[in-house]
C-alpha positions in Angstrom: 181.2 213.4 -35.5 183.1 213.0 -32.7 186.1 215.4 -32.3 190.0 213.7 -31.4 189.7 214.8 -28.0 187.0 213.4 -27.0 187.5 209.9 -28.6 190.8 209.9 -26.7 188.3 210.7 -23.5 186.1 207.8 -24.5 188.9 205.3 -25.5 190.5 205.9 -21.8 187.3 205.1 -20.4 187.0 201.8 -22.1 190.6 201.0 -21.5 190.0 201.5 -17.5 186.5 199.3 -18.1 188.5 197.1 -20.2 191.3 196.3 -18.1 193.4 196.8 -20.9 195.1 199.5 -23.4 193.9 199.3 -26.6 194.9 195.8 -27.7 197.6 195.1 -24.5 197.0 194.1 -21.2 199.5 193.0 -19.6 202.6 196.0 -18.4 205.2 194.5 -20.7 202.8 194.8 -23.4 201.5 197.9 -22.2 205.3 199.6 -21.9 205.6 198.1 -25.7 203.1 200.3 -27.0 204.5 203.1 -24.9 207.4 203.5 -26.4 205.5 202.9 -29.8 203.0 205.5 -29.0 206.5 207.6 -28.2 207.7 206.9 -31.9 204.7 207.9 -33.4 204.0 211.2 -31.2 207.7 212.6 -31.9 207.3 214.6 -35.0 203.7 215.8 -33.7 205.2 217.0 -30.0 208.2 218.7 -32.2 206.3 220.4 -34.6 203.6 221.8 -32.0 206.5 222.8 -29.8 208.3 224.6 -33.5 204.9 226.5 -34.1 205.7 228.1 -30.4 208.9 228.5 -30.8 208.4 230.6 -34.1 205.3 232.5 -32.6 206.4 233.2 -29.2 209.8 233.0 -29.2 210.7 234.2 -32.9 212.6 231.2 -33.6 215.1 231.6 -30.6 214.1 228.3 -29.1 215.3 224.8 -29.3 213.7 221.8 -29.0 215.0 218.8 -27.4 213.6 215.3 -26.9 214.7 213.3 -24.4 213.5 209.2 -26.1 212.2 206.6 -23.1 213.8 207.0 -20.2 212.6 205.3 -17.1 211.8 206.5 -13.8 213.5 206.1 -10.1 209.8 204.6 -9.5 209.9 202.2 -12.6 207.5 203.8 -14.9 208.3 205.1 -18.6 208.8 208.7 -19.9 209.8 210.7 -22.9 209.4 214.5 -22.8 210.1 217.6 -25.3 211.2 220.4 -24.1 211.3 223.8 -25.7 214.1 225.9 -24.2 215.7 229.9 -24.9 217.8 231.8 -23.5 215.0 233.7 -21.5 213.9 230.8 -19.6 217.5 229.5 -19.4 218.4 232.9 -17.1 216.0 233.0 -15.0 215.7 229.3 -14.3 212.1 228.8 -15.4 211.2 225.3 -16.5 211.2 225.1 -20.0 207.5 224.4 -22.0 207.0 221.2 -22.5 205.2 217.9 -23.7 205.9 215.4 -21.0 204.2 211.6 -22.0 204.4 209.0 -19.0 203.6 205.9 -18.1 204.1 205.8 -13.8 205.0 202.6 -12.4 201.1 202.3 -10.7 199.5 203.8 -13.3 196.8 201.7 -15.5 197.4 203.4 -19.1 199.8 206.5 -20.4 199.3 209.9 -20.0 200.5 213.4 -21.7 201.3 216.7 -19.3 203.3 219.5 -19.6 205.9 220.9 -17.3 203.2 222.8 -15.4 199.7 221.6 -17.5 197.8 217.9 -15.8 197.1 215.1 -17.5 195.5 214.1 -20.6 194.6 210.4 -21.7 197.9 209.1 -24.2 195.8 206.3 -26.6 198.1 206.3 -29.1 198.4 203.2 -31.5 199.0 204.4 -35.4 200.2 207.8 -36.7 197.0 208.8 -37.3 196.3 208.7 -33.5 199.2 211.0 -32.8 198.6 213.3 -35.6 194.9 213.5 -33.8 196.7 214.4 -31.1 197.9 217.9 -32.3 195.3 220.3 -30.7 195.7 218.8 -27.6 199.5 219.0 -27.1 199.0 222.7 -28.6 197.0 223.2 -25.6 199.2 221.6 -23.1 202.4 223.6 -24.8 200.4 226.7 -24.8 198.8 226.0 -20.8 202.6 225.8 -20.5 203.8 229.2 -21.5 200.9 230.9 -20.1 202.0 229.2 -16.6 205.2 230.5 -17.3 205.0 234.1 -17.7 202.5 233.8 -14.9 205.1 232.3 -12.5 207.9 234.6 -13.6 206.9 237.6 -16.5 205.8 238.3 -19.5 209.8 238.9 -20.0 210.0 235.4 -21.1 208.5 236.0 -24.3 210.7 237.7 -27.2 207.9 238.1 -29.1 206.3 240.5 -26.6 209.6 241.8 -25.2 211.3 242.5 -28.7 208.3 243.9 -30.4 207.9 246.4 -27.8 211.4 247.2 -28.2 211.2 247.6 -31.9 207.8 249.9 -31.3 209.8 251.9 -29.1 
């Protein structure tokens, strides 16, 4: 049995075979089931984002989404972002699921603020809901990249537990 992240690595591959993404070829087609693939990713980037927030951050967080936008360059993107007051103060980015679709780019792709890319084949809710362990991974690459750049400060749960311990 295959696991979710490794069909998403072998549907990319077709797709850049294929010439196509999933069932669209053309980029008007292709942006279509972007902002589809958007739709259907929402609840699964806000709840993986949530499960941070209530671990890490000890519910202090807030998560915003920011819907399709599109880029200087012409592509599409749509990012969640998981802010707190923390990371507000000290001007860290906030963590993040980032999807995008750049202007040159053959297919979609998820990030994070700090985290590369993964494949975004995304074309029914059960395909975003398959996507759950990987944007925990990119949300989690993301805070670890964070208290690495700045401090392990960022993190109520470490900061106010040691307090309380105290």
């Amino acid at each position: 049995m295959r696991t979710p992240m490794n069909e998403a690595l072998i549907r990319h591959f077709r797709d850049l075979r294929d010439g196509n993404h999933g069932r669209a070829v053309s980029r008007d087609d292709k942006e279509r089931v972007f902002v589809t693939a958007v739709e259907l990713l929402d609840p699964v980037a806000r709840t993986t984002l949530e499960e941070l927030n209530a671990d890490l951050l000890l519910g202090t967080g807030e998560v915003v989404a920011s819907g399709v936008t599109r880029s200087k360059e012409g592509g599409l993107n749509a990012m969640w972002s998981l802010t707190w007051p923390e990371q507000r103060a000290c001007h860290a980015q906030p963590i993040a699921v980032v999807a995008h679709y750049g202007a040159g780019f053959h297919h979609p792709h998820l990030r994070g603020n700090t985290v590369g890319d993964w494949p975004m084949n995304i074309f029914d809710a059960a395909d975003a809901q398959a996507q759950i362990d990987t944007l925990r991974v990119i949300a989690a690459g993301d805070a670890h990249n964070l208290v690495f750049q700045e401090s392990y400060r960022l993190m109520p749960a470490i900061t106010q537990r040691a307090d309380a311990a105290s």
